[in-house]
C-alpha positions in Angstrom: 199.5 142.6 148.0 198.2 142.3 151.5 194.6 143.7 152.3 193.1 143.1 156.2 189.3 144.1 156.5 189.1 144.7 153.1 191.8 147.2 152.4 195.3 147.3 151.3 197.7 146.9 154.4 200.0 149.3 155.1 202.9 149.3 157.5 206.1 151.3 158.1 209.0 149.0 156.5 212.7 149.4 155.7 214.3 147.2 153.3 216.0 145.5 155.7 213.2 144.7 158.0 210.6 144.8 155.6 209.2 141.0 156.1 209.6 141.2 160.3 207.7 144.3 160.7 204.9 143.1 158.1 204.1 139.9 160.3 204.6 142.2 163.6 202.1 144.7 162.0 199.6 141.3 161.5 200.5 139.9 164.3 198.7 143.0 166.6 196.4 144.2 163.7 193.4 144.2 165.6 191.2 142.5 163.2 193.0 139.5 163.0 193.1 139.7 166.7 189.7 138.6 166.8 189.6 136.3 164.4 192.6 134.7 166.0 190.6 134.2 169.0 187.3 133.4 167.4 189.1 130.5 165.8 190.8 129.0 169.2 187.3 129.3 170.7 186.5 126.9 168.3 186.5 122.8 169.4 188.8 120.7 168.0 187.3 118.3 165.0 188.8 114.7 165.8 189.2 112.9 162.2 188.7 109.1 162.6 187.2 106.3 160.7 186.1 103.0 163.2 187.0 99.9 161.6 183.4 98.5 161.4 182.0 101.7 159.8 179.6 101.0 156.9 178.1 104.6 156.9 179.0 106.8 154.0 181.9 108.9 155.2 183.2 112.8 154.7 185.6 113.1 151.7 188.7 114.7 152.4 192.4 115.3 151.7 194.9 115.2 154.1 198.4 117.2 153.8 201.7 115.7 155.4 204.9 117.7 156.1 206.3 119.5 153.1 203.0 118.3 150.9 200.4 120.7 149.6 197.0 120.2 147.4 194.1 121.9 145.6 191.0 120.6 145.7 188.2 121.1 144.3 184.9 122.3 146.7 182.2 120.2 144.5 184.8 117.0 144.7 186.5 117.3 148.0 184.4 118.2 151.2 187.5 118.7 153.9 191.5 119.5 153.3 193.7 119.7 156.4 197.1 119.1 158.0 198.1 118.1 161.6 201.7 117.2 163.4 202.4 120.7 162.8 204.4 122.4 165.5 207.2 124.6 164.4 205.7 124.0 160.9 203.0 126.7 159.4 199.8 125.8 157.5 198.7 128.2 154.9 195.4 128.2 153.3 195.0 130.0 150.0 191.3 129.7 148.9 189.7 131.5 145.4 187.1 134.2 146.2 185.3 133.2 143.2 185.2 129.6 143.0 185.8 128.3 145.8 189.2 126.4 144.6 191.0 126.0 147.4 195.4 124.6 148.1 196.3 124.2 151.5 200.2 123.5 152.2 202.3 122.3 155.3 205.6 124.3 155.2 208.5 123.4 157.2 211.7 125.8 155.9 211.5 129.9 154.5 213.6 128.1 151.6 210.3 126.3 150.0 208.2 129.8 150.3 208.1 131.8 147.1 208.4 128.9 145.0 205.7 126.8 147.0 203.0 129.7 147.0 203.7 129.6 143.1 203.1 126.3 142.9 199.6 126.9 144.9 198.5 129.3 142.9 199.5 127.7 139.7 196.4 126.0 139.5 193.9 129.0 141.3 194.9 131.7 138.9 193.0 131.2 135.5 193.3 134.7 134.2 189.9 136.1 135.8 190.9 135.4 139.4 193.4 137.2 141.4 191.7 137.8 144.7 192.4 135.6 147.5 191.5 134.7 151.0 194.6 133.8 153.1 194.5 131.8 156.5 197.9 130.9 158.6 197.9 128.5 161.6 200.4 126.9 163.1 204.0 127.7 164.4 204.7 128.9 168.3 206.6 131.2 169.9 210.0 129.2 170.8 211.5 132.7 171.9 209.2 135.8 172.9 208.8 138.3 170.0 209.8 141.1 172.1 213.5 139.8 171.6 212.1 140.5 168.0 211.5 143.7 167.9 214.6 145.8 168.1 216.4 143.6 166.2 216.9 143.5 162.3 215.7 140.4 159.8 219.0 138.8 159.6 219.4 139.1 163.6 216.2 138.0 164.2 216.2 135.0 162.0 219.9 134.3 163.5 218.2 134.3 166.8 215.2 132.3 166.2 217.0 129.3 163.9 215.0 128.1 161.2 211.9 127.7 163.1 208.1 129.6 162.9 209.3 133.2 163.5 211.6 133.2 159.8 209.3 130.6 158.1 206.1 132.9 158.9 208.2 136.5 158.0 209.0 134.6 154.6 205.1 134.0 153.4 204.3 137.2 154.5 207.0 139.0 152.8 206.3 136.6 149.9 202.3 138.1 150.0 203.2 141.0 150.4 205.5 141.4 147.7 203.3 139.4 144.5 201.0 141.6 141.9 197.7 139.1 143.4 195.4 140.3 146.3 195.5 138.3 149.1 192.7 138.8 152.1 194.0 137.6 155.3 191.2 136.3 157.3 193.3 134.5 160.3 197.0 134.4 161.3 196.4 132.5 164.3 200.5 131.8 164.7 203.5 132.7 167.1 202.0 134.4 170.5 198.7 133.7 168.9 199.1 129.9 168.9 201.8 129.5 171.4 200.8 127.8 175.3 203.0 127.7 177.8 202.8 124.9 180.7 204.0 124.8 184.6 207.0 124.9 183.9 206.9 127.9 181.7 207.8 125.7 178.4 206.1 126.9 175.0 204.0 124.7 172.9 201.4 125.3 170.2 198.1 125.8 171.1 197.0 124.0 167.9 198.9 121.2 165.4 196.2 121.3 163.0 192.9 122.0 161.0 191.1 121.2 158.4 189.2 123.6 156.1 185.3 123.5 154.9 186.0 123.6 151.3 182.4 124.8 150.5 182.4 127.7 153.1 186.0 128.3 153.3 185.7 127.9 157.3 188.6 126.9 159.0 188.6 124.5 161.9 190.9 123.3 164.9 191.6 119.6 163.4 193.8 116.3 164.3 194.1 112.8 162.5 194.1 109.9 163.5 196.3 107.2 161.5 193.1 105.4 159.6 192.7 109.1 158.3 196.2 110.0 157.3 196.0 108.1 153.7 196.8 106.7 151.1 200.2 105.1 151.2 201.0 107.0 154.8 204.7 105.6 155.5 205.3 106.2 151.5 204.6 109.7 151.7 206.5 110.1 155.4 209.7 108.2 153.9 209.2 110.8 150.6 209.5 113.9 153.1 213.0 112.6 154.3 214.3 111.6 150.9 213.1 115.4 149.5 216.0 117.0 151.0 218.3 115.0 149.2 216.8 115.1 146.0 218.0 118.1 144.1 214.6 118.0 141.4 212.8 118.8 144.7 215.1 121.8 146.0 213.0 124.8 147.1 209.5 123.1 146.3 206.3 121.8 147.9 205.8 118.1 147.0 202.5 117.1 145.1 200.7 114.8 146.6 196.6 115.2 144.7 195.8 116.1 141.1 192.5 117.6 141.0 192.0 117.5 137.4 191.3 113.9 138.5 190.5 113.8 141.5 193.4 111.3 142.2 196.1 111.0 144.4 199.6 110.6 142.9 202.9 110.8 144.9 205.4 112.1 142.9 208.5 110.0 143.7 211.8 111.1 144.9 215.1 109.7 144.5 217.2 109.4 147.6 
């Protein structure tokens, strides 16, 4: 279930075009609107850690391609994701403790099975209320091409790029028993830029979310703060793909039982 402003969504759908008119619906609700633009009026946090630095630094945990994690707000201060462009972050974050799984999808096929996986360890029985936060993706092609058109044509239109992968995790919302708030959808025309030439790019590749106040923030990473075991963990999202044991899943990456980070291995 979708709520926006603190009440179920509701939106005209067909079966056929359920997903596509749900993100539409978002996409011009205008709520999220605002809080679209109250998050791009927000400066970009630079993540870096000088080579010489002996002061006590901010503990975070940072989300490659195809990775996701939960943290823990009393452990973990900071979890983001950058290099995003055709790629969505989603942010799925407990309204009663704080517990918070952030993932970087790149393909609709990882969807319903990676928001399972996220809220595997966020639903404990009591809790099944939500706040929701998507950035990232552009708008390759206009979305009024969009419009008139059905799913299937739609999706055949855009490739598997932002506009299917974002119609998939709402659809995938939308359609599961828990209650999720969306609180920013800054993605599509909402993050898309479009230079002299008239060439899209997103606005924004990344962020990084204040576990403790569940704010979300424009972020990028430099390489001392993409860690540990960076070129592991980029030569593990290649190798995914052609290991079956990872078909249609997010990889783990951070156990927060333990506060440890262990890369599950994949065979290649």
């Amino acid at each position: 279930m979708i709520f926006v402003g603190g009440l179920p969504f509701a939106t005209r759908s067909s079966s056929t075009s359920q997903g596509k008119n749900i993100l539409l619906a978002l996409l011009e609700n205008p709520i999220l609107v605002s809080a679209s633009n109250s998050f791009k009026a927000i400066p970009e946090r630079k993540f870096s850690v000088p080579e010489d630095s002996t002061l006590e630094r901010s503990k975070w945990v940072y989300i490659f391609q195809r990775e996701y994690a939960t943290v823990d707000p009393a452990v973990v201060e900071f979890v983001g994701t950058d290099e995003a462009t055709t790629c969505v972050g989603i942010v799925i974050r407990s309204r009663r403790n704080g517990m918070t799984s952030v993932a970087h999808m790149d393909s609709p096929k990882i969807v319903e099975m990676g928001i399972s996986q996220m809220l595997s360890q966020l639903v404990d029985g009591l809790e099944t209320e939500f706040d929701v936060h998507l950035i990232g993706g552009f708008e390759e092609v206009s979305l009024q091409h969009a419009k008139g058109s059905t799913e299937s044509e739609a999706q055949a239109e855009f490739g598997d790029h932002s506009f299917p992968l974002c119609t998939k995790i709402v659809q995938t919302l939308w359609a599961r028993e828990e209650k999720f708030h969306i609180q920013t959808i800054c993605v599509l025309g909402h993050n898309t830029g479009r230079d002299s030439n008239g060439n899209a790019y997103p606005l924004f590749n990344g962020f990084v979310v204040q576990t403790a106040s569940g704010n979300i923030i424009p972020a990028s990473f430099d390489t001392s703060t993409r860690c540990p075991d960076e070129i592991v963990r980029r030569i593990r999202v290649s190798a995914s793909y052609e290991d079956t044991s990872w078909n249609g899943k997010l990889i783990e990456t951070y156990d927060s039982a333990t506060d440890q980070f262990k890369i599950a291995p994949c065979s290649w």
